[in-house]
C-alpha positions as CSV (number, residue, x, y, z in Angstrom):
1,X,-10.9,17.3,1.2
2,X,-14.5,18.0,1.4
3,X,-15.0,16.4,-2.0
4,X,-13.2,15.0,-4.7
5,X,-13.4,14.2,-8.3
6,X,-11.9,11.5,-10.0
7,X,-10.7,12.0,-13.3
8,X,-8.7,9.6,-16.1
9,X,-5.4,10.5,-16.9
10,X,-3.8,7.8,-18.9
11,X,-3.9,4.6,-20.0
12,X,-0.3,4.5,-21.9
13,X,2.4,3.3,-19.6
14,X,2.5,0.0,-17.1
15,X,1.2,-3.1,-18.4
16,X,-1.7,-4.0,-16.4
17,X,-1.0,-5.5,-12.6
18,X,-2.0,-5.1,-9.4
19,X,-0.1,-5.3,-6.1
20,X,2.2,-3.2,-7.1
21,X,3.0,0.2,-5.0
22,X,3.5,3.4,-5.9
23,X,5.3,5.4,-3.6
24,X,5.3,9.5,-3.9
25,X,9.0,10.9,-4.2
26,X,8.8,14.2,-2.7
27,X,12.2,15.3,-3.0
28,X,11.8,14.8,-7.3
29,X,8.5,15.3,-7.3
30,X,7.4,12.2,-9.1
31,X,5.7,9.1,-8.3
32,X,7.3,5.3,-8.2
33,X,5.8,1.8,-9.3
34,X,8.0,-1.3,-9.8
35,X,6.8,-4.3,-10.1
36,X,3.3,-6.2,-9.6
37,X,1.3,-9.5,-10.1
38,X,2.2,-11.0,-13.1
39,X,5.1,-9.7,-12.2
40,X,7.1,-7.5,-14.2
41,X,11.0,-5.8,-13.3
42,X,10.1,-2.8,-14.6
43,X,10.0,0.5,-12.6
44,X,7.4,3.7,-14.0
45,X,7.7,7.1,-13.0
46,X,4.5,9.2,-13.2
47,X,4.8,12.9,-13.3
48,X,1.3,14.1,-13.8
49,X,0.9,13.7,-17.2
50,X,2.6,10.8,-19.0
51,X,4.4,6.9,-17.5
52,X,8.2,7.2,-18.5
53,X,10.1,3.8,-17.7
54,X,12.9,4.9,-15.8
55,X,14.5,1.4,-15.1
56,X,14.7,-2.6,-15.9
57,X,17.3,-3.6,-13.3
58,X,16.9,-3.8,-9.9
59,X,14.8,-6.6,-7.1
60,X,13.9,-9.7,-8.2
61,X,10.4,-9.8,-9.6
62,X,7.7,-9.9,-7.2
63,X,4.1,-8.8,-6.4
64,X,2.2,-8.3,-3.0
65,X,5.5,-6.2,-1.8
66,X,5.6,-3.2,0.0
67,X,7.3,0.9,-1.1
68,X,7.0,3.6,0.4
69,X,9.1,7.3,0.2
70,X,11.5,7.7,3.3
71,X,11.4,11.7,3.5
72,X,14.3,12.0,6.3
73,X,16.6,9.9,3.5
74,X,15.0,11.0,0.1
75,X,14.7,7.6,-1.2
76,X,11.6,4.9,-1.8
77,X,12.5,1.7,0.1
78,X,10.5,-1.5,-0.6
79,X,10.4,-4.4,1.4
80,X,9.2,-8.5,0.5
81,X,6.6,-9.7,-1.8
82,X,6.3,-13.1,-3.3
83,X,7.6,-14.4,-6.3
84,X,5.0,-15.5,-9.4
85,X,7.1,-18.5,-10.5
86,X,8.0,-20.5,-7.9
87,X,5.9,-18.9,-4.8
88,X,8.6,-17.7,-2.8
89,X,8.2,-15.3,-0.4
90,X,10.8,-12.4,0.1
91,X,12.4,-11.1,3.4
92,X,14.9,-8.6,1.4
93,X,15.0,-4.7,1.8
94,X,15.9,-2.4,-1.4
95,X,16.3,1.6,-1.7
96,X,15.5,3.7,-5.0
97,X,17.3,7.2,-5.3
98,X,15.5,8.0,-8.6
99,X,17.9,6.1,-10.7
100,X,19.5,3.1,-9.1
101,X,18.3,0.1,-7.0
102,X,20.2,-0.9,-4.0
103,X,19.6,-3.9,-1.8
104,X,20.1,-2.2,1.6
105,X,19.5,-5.4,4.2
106,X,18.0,-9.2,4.4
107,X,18.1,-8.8,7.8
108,X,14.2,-7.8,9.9
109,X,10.8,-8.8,9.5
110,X,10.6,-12.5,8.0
111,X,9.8,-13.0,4.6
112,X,6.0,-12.0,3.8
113,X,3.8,-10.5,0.8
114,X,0.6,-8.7,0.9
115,X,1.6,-6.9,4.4
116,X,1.2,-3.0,4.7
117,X,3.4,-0.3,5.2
118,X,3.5,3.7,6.0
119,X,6.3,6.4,6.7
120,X,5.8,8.5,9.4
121,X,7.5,11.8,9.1
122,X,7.2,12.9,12.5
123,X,9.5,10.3,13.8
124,X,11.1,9.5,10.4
125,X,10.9,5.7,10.4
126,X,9.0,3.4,8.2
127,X,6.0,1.3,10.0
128,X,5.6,-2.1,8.6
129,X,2.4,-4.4,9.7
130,X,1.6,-8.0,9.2
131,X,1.6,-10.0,6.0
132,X,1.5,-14.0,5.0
133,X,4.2,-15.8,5.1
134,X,4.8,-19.9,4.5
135,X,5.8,-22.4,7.4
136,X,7.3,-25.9,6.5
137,X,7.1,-28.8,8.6
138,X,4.8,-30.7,9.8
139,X,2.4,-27.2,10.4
140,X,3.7,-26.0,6.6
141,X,1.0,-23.8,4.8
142,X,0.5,-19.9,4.7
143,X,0.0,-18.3,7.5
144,X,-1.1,-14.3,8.8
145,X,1.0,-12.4,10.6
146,X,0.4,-9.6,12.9
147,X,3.6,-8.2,14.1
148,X,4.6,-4.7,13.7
149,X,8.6,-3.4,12.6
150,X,10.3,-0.4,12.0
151,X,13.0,0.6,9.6
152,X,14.9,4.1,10.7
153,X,17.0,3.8,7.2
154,X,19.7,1.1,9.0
155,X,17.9,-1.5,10.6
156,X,14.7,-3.2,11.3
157,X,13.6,-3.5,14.9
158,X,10.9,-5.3,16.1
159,X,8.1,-2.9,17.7
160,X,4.9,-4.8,18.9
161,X,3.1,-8.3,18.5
162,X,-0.4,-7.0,20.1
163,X,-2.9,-4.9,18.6
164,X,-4.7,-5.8,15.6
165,X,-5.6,-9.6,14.1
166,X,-3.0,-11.2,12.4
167,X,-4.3,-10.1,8.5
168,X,-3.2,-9.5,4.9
169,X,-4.1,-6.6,2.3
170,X,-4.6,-4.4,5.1
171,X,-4.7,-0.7,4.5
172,X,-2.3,1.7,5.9
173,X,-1.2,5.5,5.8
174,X,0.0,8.7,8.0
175,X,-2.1,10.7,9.9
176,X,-0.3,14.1,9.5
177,X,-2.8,15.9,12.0
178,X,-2.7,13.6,14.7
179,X,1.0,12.0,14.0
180,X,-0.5,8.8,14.2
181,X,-0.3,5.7,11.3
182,X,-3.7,4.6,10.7
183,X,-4.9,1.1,9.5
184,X,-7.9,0.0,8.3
185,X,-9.3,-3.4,7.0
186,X,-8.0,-6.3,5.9
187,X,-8.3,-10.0,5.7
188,X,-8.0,-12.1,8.9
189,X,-9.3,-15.4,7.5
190,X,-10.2,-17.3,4.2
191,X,-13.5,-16.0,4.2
192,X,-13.3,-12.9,6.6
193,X,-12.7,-9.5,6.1
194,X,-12.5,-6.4,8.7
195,X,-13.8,-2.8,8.9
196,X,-11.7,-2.1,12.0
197,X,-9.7,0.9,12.5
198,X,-6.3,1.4,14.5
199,X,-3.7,4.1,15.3
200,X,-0.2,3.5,15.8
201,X,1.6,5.8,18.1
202,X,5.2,4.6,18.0
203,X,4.4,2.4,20.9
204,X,0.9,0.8,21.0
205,X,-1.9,0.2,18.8
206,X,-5.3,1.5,19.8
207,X,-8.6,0.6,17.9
208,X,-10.4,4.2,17.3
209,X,-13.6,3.1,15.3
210,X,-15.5,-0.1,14.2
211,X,-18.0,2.1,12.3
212,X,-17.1,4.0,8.6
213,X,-16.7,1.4,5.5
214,X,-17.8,-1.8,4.6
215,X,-15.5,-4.5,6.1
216,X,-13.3,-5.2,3.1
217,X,-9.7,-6.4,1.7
218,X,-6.9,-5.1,-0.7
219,X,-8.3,-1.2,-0.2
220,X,-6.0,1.5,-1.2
221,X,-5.2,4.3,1.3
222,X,-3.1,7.5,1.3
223,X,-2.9,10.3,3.0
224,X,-3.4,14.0,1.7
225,X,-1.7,15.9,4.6
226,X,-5.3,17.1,6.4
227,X,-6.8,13.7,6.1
228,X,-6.6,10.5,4.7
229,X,-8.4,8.8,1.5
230,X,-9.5,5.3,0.8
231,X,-10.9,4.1,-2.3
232,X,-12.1,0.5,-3.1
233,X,-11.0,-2.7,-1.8
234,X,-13.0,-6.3,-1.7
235,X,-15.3,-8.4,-0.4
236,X,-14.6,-12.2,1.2
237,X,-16.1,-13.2,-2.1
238,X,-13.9,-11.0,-4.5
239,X,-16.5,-8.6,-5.4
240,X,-15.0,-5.3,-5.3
241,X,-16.1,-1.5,-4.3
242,X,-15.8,1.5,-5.9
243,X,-16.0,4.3,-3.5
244,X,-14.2,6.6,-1.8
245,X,-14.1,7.2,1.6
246,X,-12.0,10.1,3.9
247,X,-10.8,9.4,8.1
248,X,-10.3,12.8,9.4
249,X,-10.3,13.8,12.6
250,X,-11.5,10.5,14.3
251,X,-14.0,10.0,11.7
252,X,-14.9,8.5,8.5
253,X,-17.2,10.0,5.9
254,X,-18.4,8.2,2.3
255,X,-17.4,10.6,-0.2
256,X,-18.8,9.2,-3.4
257,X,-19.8,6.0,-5.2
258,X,-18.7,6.8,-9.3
259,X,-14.8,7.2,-10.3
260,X,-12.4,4.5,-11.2
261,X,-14.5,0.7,-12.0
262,X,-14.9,-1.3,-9.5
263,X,-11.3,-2.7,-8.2
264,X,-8.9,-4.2,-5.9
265,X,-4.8,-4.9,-5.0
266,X,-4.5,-1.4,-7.0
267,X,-2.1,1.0,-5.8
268,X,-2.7,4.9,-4.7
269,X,-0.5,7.6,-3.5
270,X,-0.7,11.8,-3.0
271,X,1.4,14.1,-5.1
272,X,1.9,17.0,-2.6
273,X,3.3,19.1,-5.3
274,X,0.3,19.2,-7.5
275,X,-2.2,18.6,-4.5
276,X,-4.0,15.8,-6.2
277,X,-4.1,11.6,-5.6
278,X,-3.0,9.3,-8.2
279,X,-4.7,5.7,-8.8
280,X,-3.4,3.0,-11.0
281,X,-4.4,-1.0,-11.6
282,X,-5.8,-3.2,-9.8
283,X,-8.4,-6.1,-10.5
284,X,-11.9,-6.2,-11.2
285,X,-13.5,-9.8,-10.1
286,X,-15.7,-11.6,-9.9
287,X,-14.5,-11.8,-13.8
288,X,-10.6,-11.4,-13.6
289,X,-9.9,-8.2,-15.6
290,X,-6.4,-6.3,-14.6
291,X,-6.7,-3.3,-14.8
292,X,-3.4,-0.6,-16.4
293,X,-5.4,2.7,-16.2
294,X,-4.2,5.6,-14.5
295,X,-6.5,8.2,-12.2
296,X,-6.5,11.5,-10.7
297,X,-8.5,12.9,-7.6
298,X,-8.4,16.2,-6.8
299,X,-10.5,18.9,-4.1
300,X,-13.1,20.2,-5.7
């Protein structure tokens, strides 16, 4: 994408909430949402033109969770989150066919919200990166993590604890070109944000640029097949960003500054079908607003 332009689609459908994924079903050519801070049950499809509710069974609610389409296995599987009422955090593992829920496994990565998470198609397993989570005892508090897992549609296995900080509301997606996953961002303490970029090879991480956006939190990233999109995320203080930046081919390159307000924790994934990005939520501080608006970017 040379350049985009963001347009509104709809504003009929989820309540507004953010941390909430939406992962892109390829196989039924619609796009997934379930769930989000404050925490509804409900799972949205979006097909381009109008939010139909396809289902109110399914996980427990939750926000700060991870979904994301498993091509090799035609399903969305989600993974954790945290729970609004009484602050747990989940460890559980759930598959979506387009219909029906299915808890799949409690066994893998320990129970964490706000962590990231990517498919790679080229080796057909799911890439999973940090998170917070909540130690008791005499240490008890939350905590960041910054191991890596992988879930090949039976089991989570461990991959790596080295590469990048220990962080939450990082931003992750697939690097089609260069088979690589690529993460961006994050927050690695209370009052510290990155602008660091790494590539995940099935084995290592490797930084590949400390140069492109403005260190921030709670971005949304995607990919588009030839490159990848990011759009928005937050400062250490809560003030957010509204532009949109592409990584392609080792680089990063502002796109544009007006689209969607101003937001974070909202959720973005590509429809290859139709070729274009779809936005939706996310929060606008330093004034709490949620946001339940839905938006299209498309190559211009």
């Amino acid at each position: 994408m040379a350049r985009v332009q963001w347009t509104q689609r709809q504003d009929i459908g989820p309540s507004a909430r953010m941390w909430c994924p939406l992962a892109y079903d390829s196989v039924r050519n619609l796009s997934y949402l379930f769930g989000g801070w404050p925490a509804p049950t409900d799972t949205w499809a979006w097909d381009g033109r109008y939010w139909t509710m396809v289902s109110r069974l399914g996980p427990e609610q939750r926000s700060g969770h991870s979904m994301t389409f498993d091509s090799a296995r035609g399903d969305s599987v989600l993974f954790g989150g945290g729970t609004p009422n009484d602050g747990r955090m989940l460890g559980d593992t759930w598959s979506f066919d387009g219909t029906d829920w299915a808890q799949v496994e409690d066994i893998g990565p320990s129970p964490r919200q706000l962590h990231c998470a990517a498919y790679d198609s080229a080796r057909g397993v799911l890439v999973l990166f940090g998170g917070m989570y909540q130690s008791t005892g005499p240490d008890g508090g939350l905590w960041f993590r910054g191991d890596t897992w992988e879930w090949d549609g039976k089991a989570w296995t461990q991959r790596e604890e080295e590469g990048p900080a220990a962080r939450i509301t990082a931003s992750m997606a697939f690097d089609n070109i260069k088979n690589r996953i690529v993460l961006f961002g994050g927050q690695i303490h209370a009052n510290t944000v990155a602008d660091d970029t790494w590539e995940w090879n099935g084995t290592t991480w490797t930084q590949v640029a400390d140069t492109g956006p403005v260190a921030r939190a709670d971005a949304a990233m995607t990919s588009t097949g030839g490159a990848l999109l990011l759009h928005g995320g937050m400062l250490a203080n809560g003030a957010p960003f509204g532009d949109t930046w592409q990584w392609s081919s080792g680089v990063w390159s502002k796109m544009q500054d007006f689209g969607p307000a101003p937001r974070h924790g909202h959720a973005m994934t590509y429809d290859s079908d139709r070729r274009s990005v779809t936005l939706f939520g996310g929060q606008q501080d330093p004034s709490p607003k949620l946001f339940g608006d839905t938006w299209e970017a498309t190559e211009m």
